[in-house]
C-alpha positions in Angstrom: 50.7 86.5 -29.8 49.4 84.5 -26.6 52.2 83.0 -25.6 56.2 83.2 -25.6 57.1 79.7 -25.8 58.6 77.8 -28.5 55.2 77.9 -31.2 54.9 81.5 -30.2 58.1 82.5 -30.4 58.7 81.1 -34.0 55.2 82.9 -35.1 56.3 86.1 -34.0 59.5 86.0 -35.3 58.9 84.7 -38.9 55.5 87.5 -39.0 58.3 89.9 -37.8 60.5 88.9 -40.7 57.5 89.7 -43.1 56.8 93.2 -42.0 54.5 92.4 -39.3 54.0 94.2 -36.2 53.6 91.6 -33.4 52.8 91.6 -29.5 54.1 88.6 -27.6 51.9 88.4 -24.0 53.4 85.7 -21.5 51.4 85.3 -18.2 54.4 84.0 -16.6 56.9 86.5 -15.4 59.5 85.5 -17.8 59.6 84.0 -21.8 60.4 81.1 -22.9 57.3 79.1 -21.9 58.2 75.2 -20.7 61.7 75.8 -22.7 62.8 78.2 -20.2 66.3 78.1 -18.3 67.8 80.2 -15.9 71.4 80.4 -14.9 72.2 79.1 -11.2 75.0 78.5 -9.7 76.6 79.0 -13.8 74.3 76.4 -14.4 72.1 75.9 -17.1 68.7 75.0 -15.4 66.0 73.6 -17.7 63.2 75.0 -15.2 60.0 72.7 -16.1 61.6 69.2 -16.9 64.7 68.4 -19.2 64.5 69.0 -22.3 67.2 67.6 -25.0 66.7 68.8 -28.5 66.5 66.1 -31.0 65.6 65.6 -34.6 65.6 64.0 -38.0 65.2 66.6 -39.8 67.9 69.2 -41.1 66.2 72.1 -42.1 64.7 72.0 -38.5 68.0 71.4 -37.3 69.5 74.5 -39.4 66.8 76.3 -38.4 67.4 76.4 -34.8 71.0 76.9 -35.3 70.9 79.7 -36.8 69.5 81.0 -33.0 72.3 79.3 -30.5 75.3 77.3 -31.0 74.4 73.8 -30.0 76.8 71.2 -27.7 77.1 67.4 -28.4 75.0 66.2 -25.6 74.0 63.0 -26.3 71.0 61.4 -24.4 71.5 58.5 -22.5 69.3 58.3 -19.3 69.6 55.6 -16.8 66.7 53.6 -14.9 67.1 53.2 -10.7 64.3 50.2 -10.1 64.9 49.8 -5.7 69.1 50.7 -6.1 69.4 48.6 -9.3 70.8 50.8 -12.6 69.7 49.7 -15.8 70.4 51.3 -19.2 67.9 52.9 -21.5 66.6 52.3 -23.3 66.6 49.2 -22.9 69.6 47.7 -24.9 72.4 44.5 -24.9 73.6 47.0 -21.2 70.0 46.4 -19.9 69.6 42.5 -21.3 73.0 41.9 -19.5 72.4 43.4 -16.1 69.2 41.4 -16.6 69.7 38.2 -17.3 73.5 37.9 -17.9 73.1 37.2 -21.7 76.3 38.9 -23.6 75.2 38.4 -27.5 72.4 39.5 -29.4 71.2 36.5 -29.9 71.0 35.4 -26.3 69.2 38.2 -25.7 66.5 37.7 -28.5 66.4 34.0 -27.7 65.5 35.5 -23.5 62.8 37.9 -24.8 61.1 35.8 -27.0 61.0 32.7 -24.0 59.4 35.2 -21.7 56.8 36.3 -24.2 55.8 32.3 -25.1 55.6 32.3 -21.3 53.0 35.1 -21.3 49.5 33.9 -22.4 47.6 36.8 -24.2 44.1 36.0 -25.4 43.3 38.1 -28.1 45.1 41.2 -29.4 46.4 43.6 -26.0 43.4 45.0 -24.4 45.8 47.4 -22.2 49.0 49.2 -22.2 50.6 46.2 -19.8 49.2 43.2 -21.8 51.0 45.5 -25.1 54.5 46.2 -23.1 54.9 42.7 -21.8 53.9 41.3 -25.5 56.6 43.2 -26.6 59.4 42.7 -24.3 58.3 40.2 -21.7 57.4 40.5 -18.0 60.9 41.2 -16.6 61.5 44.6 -18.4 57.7 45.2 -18.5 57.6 45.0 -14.4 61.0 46.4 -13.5 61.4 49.1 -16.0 57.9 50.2 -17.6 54.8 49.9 -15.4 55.8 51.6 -12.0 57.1 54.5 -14.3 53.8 55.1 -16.5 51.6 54.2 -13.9 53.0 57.4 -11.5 53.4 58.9 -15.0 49.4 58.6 -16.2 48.3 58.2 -12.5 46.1 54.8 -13.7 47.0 51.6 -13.1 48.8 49.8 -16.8 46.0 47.5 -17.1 43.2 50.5 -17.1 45.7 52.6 -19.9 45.1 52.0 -23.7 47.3 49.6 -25.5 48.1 52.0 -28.0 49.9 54.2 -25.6 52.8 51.6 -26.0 52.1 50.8 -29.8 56.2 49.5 -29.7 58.8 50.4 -27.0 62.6 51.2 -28.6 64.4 47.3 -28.2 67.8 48.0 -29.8 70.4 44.8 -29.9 73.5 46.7 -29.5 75.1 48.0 -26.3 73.9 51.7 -27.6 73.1 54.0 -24.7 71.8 56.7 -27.7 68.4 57.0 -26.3 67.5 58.8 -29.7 68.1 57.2 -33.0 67.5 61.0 -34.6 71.3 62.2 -36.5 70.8 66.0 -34.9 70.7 66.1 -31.3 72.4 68.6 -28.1 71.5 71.1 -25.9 71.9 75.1 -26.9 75.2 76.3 -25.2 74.1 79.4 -22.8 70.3 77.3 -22.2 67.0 77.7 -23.9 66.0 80.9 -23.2 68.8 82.6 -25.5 67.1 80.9 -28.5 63.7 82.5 -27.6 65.9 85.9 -26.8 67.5 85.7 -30.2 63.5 85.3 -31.9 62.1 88.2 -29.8 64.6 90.4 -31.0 63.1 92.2 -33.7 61.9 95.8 -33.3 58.6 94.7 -35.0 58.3 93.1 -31.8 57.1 94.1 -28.2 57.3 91.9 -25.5 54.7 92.0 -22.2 55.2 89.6 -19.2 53.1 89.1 -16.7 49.7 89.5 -18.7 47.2 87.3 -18.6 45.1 87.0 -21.9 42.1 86.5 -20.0 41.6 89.4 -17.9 41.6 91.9 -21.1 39.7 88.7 -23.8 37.4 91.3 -25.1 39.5 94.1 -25.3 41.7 91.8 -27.7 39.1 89.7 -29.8 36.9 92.8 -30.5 40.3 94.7 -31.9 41.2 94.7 -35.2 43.8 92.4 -35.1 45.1 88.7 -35.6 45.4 86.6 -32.5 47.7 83.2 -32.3 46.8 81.7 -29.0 49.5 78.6 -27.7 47.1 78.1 -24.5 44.7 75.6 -23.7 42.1 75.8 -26.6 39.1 74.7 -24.5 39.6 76.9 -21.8 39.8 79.8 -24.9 35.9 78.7 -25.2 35.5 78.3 -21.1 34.8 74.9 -21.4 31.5 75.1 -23.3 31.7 72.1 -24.8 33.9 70.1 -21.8 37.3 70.3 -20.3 40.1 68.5 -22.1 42.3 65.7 -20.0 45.8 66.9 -19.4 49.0 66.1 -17.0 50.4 67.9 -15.0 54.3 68.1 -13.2 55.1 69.5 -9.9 59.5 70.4 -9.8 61.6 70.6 -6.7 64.8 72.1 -7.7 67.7 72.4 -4.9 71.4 73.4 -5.0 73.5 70.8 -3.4 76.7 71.8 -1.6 78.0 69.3 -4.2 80.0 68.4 -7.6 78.4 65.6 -8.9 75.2 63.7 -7.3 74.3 61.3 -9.7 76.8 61.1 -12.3 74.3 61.6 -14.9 71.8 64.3 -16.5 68.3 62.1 -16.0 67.9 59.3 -13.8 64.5 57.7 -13.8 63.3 56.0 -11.2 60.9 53.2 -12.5 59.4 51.4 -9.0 56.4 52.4 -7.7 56.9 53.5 -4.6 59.4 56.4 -5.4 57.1 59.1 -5.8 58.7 60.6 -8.3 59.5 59.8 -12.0 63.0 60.9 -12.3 65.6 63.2 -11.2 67.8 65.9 -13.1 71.4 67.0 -13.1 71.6 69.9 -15.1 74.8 70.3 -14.9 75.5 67.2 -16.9 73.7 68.7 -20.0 76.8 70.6 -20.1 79.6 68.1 -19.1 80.2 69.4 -16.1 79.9 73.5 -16.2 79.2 75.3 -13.8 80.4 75.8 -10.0 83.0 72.9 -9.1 81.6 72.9 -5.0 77.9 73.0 -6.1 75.2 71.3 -8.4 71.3 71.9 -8.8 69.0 68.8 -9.5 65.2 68.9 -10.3 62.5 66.2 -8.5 59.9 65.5 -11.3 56.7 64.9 -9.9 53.4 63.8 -12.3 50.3 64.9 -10.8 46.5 65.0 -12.0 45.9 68.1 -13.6 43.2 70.6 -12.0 41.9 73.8 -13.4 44.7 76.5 -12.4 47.6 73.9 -13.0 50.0 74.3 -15.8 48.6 71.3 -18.2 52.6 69.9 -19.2 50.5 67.0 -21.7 47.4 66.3 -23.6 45.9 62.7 -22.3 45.7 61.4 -25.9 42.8 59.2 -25.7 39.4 58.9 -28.5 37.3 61.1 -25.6 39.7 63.6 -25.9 40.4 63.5 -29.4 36.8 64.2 -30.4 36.4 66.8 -27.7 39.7 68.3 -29.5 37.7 68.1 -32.9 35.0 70.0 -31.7 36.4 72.7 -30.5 38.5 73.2 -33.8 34.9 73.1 -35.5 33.7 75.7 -33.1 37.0 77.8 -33.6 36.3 78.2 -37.1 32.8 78.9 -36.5 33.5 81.5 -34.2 36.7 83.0 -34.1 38.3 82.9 -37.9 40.3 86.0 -36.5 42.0 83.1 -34.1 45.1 80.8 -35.0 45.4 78.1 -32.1 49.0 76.6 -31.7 51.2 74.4 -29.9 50.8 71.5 -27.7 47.6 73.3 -26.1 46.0 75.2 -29.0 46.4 72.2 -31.1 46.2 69.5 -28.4 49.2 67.3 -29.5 52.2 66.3 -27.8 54.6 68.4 -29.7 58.7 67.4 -29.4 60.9 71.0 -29.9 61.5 70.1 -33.2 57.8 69.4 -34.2 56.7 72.3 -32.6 59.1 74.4 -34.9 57.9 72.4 -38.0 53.9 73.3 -36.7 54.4 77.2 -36.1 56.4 77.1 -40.0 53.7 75.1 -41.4 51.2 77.8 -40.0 53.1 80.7 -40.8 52.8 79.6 -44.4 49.4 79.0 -44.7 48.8 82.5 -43.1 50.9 84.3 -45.6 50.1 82.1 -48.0 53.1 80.6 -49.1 
């Protein structure tokens, strides 16, 4: 098993559950992949970006909780656009800081003037004629294009339109940024979940090994390989490189209780440098040292060979370079499962990552 994140973690422990020997490698010095947190300060620390676990489905939801006891955090992130605080998403709180409107139907009546006021020729031929055919200039330019811009690092009019195929418009003063039934954050942090998988005996875990100083040694053994890294780099590029994102984190202890007042705050102008900041103490109402607080400065950057890739660009050059690679996979290393966001090139929530690694363990023990 290449890889101890959340794909990897799953693998291992349902092929551990079936009478499987399994190896888990991590290149980092730590498991837990982009899910990991570590305890500072008594705080919960979600070390490469916030991450609130959310879904629709139960038996995902059941799944997971059989691994950590889960709070009732409830996502509800605010936007700073130049010192003003808007709601998201955006809702009847945003429409009112807005434009003063208090019912529903003000609000619609608003939306709908500002898109008749927008001229589109055509169907959207970029991601800002999409977002401002959806929900008018005012949200589009306050609360939407300085924030993907910094987040894609290309201007809104050179992004797809499909990239914004709808944006979450919800007439109620709801500050539920999720409309998903099962949502919260695992009481003691991330890392305890991928603890609580690990913990067979079937199962050795090796830190600080990188897969591709002993490649040989492991495709030439007699053994199966499940590889949650980037799938073209598994094939050195031979066919391309595959467009990813990347994040850079500044995380500080603040001599503190509360600096924000809430868990994410994004900031959506363009001239803020980066896309949002975290609270993490606020994922846990508050626990935690009373005289201190950590907070996390998300910075996108473009992705360079030797960066941690964070997100596949999802775009029809990428897609078909994706393909390829699968073909070649199969061609060449059958002996290979490729999982995850970067074996399988998808952007992957927690709970769609858990439903990928259970779909593959079935097909590999055919069930």
């Amino acid at each position: 098993m290449v890889g101890s994140g959340l794909f990897g973690s799953v693998f291992a422990h349902e092929a551990a559950l079936r009478g499987n020997k399994v190896t888990v490698i991590e290149k980092r010095s730590h498991i837990g992949g982009n899910i990991y947190t570590k305890e500072i300060e008594g705080i919960q620390v979600h070390m490469y970006g916030a991450h609130i676990f959310h879904t629709k489905m139960k038996d995902i939801w059941d799944y997971i909780n059989k691994f950590a006891e889960f709070n009732h955090y409830v996502n509800s992130p605010i936007a700073n656009y130049q010192g003003e605080i808007y709601n998201l998403p955006f809702n009847m709180n945003t429409f009112n800081k807005l434009w003063g409107v208090i019912t529903p139907d003000q609000a619609k009546q608003k939306i709908e003037e500002q898109k008749r006021n927008f001229h589109l020729n055509g169907k959207p031929k970029n991601l800002e004629e999409q977002a401002i055919s959806l929900i008018g200039p005012d949200v589009y330019q306050k609360l939407v294009k300085g924030y993907t811009e910094k987040q894609w690092g290309q201007s809104a009019t050179d992004l797809p339109s499909f990239i914004i195929r709808r944006l979450p418009v919800r007439f109620t003063y709801d500050n539920n940024y999720f409309n998903d039934p099962y949502q919260g954050i695992p009481i003691g942090g991330y890392t305890k979940i991928i603890e609580q998988l690990l913990s067979n005996d079937l199962i050795t875990v090796k830190t600080n090994v990188d897969y591709f100083q002993h490649k040989d040694e492991y495709l030439t053994s007699n053994t199966k390989i499940v590889f949650t890294g980037m799938i073209d780099q598994f094939f050195d590029y031979k066919i391309g490189a595959l467009e990813y994102r990347s994040l850079r984190f500044e995380t500080k202890i603040l001599d503190t209780d509360n600096y924000q007042g809430n868990a994410v705050v994004n900031y959506t102008d363009a001239d803020t440098p980066f896309t949002r900041i975290i609270e993490h103490k606020h994922f846990e109402f508050g626990k935690g040292n009373k005289d201190k607080t950590v907070i996390t400065h998300e910075y996108p950057k473009t992705w360079h060979r030797g960066d941690d890739p964070y997100y596949p660009v999802n775009n029809q050059r990428n897609r078909e370079l994706y393909r390829q690679y699968t073909e070649l996979s199969k061609e060449q290393t059958p002996n290979v499962i490729f999982g995850g966001r970067l074996g399988q090139y998808r952007y992957y929530n927690m709970d769609q990552t858990i439903m990928a690694a259970l779909k593959v363990v079935r097909q590999e023990f055919g069930e």
